[in-house]
Backbone as a chain_set.jsonl record, in Angstrom:
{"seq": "XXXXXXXXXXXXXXXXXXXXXXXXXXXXXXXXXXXXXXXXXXXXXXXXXXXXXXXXXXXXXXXXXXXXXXXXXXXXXXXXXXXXXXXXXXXXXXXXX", "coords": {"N": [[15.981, 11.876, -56.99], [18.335, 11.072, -56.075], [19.57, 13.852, -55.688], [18.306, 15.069, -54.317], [19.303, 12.897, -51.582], [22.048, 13.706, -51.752], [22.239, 16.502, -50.773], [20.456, 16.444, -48.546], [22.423, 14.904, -47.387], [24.565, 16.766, -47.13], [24.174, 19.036, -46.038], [23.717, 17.888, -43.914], [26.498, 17.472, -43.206], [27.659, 19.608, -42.789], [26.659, 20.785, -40.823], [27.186, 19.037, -38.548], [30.124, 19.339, -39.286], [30.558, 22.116, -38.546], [29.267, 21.987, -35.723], [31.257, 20.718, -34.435], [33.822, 22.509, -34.753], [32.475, 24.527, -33.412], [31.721, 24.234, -30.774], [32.089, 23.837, -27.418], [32.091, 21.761, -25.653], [32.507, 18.146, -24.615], [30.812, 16.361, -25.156], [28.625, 17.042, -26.799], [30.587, 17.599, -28.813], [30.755, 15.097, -29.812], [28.518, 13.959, -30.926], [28.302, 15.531, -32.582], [30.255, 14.291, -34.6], [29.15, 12.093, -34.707], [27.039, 12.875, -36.289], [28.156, 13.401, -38.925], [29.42, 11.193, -39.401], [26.695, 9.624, -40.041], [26.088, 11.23, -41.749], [27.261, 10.528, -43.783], [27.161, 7.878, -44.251], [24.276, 8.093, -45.45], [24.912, 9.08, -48.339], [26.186, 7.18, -48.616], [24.472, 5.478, -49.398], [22.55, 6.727, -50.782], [24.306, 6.756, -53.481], [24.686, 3.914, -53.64], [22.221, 3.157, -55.058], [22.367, 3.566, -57.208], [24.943, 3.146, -58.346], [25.293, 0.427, -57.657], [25.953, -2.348, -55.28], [28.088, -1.81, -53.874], [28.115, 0.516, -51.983], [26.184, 0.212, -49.676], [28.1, -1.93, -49.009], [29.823, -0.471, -47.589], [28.599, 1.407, -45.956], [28.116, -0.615, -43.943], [30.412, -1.183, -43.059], [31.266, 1.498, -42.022], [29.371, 1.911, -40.362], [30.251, -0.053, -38.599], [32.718, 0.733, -37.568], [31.664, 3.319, -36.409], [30.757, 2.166, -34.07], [32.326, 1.195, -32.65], [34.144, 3.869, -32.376], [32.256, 5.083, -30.688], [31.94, 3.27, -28.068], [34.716, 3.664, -27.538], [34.858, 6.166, -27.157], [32.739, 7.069, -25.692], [33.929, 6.053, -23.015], [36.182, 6.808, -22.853], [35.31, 9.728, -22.666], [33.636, 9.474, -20.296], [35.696, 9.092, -18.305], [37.706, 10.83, -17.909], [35.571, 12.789, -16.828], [34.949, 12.211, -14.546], [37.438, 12.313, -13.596], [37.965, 14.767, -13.992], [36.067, 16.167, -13.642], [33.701, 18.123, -15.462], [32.895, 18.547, -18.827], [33.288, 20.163, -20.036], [35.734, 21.404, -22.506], [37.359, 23.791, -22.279], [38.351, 23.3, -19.922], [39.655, 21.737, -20.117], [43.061, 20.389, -19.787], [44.87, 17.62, -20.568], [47.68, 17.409, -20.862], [48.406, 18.515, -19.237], [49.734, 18.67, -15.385]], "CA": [[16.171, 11.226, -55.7], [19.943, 11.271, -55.974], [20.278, 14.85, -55.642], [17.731, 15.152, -52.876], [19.826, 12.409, -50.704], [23.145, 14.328, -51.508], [22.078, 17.578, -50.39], [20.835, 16.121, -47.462], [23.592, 14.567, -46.934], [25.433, 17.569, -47.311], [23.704, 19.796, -45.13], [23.993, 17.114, -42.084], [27.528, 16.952, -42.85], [28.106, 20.983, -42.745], [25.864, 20.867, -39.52], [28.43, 18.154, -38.255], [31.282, 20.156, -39.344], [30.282, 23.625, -37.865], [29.431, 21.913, -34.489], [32.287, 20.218, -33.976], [34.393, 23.409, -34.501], [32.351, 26.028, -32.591], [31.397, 24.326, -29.41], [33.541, 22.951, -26.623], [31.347, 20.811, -24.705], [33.145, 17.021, -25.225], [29.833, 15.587, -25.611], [28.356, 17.373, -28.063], [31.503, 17.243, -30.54], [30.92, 13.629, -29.876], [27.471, 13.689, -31.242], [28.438, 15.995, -34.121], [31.257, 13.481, -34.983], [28.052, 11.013, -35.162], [25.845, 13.157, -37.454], [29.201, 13.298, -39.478], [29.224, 9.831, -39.838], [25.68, 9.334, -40.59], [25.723, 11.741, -43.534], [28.523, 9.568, -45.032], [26.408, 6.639, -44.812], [23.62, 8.693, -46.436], [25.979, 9.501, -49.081], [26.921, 5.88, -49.522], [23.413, 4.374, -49.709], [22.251, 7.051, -52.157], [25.095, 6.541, -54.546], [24.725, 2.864, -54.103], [21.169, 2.882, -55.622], [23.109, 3.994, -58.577], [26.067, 2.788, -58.873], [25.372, -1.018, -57.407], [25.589, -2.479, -53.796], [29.245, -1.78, -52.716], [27.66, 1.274, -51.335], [25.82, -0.598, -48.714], [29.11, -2.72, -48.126], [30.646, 0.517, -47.319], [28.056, 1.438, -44.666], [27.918, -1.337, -42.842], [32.09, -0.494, -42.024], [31.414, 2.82, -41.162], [28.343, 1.564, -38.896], [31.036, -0.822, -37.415], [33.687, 1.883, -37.243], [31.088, 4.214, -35.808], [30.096, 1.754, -33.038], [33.644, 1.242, -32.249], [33.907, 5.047, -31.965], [31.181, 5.269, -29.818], [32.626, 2.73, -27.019], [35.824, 4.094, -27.012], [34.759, 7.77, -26.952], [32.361, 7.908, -24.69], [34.316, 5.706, -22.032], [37.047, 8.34, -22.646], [34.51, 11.215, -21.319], [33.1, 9.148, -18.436], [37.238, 8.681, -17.467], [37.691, 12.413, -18.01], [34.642, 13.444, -16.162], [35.146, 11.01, -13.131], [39.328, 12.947, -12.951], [37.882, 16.318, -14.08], [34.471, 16.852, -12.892], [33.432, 18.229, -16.188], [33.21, 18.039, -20.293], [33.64, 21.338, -20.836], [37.013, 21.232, -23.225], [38.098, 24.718, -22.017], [38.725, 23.171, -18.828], [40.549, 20.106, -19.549], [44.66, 20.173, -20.163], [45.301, 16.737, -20.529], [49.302, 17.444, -20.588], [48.989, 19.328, -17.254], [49.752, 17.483, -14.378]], "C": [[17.617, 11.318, -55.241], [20.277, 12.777, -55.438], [19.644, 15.32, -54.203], [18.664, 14.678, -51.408], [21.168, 13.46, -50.437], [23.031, 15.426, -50.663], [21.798, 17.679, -49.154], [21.99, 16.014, -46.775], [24.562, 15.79, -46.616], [25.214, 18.728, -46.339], [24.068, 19.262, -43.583], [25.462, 17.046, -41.627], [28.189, 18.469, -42.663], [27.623, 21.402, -41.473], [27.29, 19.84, -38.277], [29.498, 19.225, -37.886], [31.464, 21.395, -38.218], [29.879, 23.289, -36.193], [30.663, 21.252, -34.157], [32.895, 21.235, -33.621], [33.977, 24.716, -33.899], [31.656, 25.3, -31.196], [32.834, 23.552, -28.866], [33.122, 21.986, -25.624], [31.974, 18.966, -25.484], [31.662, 16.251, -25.768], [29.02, 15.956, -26.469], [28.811, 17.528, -29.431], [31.118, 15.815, -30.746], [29.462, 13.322, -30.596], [27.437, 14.468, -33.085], [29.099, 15.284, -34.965], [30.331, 12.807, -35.726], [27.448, 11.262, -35.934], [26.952, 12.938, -38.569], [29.238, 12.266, -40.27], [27.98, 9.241, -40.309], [25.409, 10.026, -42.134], [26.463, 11.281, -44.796], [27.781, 8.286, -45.323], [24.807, 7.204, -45.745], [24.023, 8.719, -47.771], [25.832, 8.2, -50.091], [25.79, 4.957, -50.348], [22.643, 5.295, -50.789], [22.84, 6.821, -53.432], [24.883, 5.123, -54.843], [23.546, 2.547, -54.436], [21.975, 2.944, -56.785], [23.908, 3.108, -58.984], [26.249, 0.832, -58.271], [25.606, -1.247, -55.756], [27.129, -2.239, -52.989], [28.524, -0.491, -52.114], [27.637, 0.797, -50.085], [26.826, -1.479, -47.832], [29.782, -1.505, -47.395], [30.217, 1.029, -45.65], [28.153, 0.491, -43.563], [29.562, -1.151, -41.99], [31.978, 0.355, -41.556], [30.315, 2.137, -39.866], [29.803, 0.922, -38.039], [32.494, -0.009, -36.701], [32.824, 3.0, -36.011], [30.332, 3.604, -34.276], [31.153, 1.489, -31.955], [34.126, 2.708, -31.601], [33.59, 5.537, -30.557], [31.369, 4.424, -28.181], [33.671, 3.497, -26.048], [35.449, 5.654, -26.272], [34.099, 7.811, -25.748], [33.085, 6.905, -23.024], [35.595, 6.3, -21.861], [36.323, 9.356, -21.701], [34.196, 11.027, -20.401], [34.564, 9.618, -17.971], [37.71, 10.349, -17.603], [37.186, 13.117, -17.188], [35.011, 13.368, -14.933], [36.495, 11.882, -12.748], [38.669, 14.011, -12.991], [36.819, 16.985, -13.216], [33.89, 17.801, -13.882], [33.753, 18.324, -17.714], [33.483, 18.978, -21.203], [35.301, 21.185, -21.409], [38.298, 22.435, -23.038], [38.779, 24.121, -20.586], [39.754, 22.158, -18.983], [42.076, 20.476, -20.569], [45.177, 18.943, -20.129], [47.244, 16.166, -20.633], [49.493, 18.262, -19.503], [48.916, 18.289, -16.365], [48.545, 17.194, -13.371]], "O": [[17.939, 11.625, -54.093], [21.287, 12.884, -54.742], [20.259, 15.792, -53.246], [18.847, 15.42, -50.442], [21.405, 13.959, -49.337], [23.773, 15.378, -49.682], [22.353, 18.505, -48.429], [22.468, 16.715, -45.884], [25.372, 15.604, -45.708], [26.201, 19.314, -45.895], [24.475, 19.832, -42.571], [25.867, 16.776, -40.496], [29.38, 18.448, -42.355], [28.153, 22.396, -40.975], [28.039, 20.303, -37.417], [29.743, 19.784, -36.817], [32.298, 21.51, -37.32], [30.117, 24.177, -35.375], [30.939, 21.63, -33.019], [32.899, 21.438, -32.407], [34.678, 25.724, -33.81], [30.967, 26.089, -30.549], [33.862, 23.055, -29.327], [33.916, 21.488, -24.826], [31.838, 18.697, -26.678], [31.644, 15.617, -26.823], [28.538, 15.008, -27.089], [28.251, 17.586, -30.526], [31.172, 15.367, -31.891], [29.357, 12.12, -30.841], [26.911, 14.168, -34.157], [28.78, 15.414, -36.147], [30.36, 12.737, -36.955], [27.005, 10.345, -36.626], [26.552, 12.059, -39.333], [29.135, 12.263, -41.497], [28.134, 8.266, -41.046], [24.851, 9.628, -43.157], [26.41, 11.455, -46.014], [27.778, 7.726, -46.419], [24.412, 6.518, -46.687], [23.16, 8.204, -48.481], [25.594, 8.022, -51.285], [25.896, 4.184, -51.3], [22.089, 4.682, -51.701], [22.132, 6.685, -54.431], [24.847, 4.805, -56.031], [23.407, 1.352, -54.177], [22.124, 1.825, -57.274], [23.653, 2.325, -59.899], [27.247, 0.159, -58.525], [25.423, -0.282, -55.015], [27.302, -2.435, -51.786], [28.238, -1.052, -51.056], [28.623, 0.811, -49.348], [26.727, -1.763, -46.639], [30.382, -1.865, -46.383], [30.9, 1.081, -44.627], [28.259, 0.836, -42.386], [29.796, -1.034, -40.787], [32.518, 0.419, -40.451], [30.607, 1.975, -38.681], [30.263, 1.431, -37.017], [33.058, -0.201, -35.624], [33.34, 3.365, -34.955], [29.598, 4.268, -33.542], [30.977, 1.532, -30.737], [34.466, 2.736, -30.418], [34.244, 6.098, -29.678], [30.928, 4.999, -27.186], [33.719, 3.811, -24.859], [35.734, 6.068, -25.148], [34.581, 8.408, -24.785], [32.581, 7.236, -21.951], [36.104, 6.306, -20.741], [36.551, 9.702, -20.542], [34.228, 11.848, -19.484], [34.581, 10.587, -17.213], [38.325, 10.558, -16.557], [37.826, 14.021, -16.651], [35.37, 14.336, -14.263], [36.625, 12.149, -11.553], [38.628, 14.52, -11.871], [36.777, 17.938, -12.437], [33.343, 18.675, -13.209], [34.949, 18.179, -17.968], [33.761, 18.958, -22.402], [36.099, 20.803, -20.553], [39.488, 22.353, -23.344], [39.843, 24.643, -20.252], [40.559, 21.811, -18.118], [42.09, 20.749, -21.77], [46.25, 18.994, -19.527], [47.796, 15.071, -20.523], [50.549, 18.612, -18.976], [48.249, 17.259, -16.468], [48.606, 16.243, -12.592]]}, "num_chains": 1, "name": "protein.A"}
């Protein structure tokens, strides 16, 4: 069961990885960020069958980290969108005037 979760885990978090760095759309890094973060709480709640319940304490920070995230970020891209008029990342110079 352990090795099953990891591997999961490990796959979602290489899926993560690889979108983040090959697209440029802001809202889809922002969703890869999220699988990112879900395969860490995967991670945490398989190990903590094992190894005892800080696991579980662990998740619930990232959940609260990841909800925090999720505020900030995407009221970044609205405020982006709204100046830019889109989320594409090739377009946006945020040190140009």
């Amino acid at each position: 069961m352990l090795a099953e979760s990891l591997a999961l885990s490990a796959v979602l978090f290489t899926i993560g990885v690889i979108g983040v760095l090959t697209r440029r759309n802001a809202i889809i890094i922002f969703m890869c960020v999220e699988l990112m973060l879900n395969a860490v709480n995967l991670t945490f709640v398989g190990l903590s069958r094992f190894y005892g319940m800080a696991g579980q304490v662990f998740v619930i920070f990232v959940m609260t980290v990841a909800a925090a995230e999720a505020a900030v970020g995407l009221a970044i891209i609205i405020s982006i969108f709204r100046h830019r008029e889109t989320v594409d990342l090739r377009n946006i110079n945020l040190l140009k005037g």
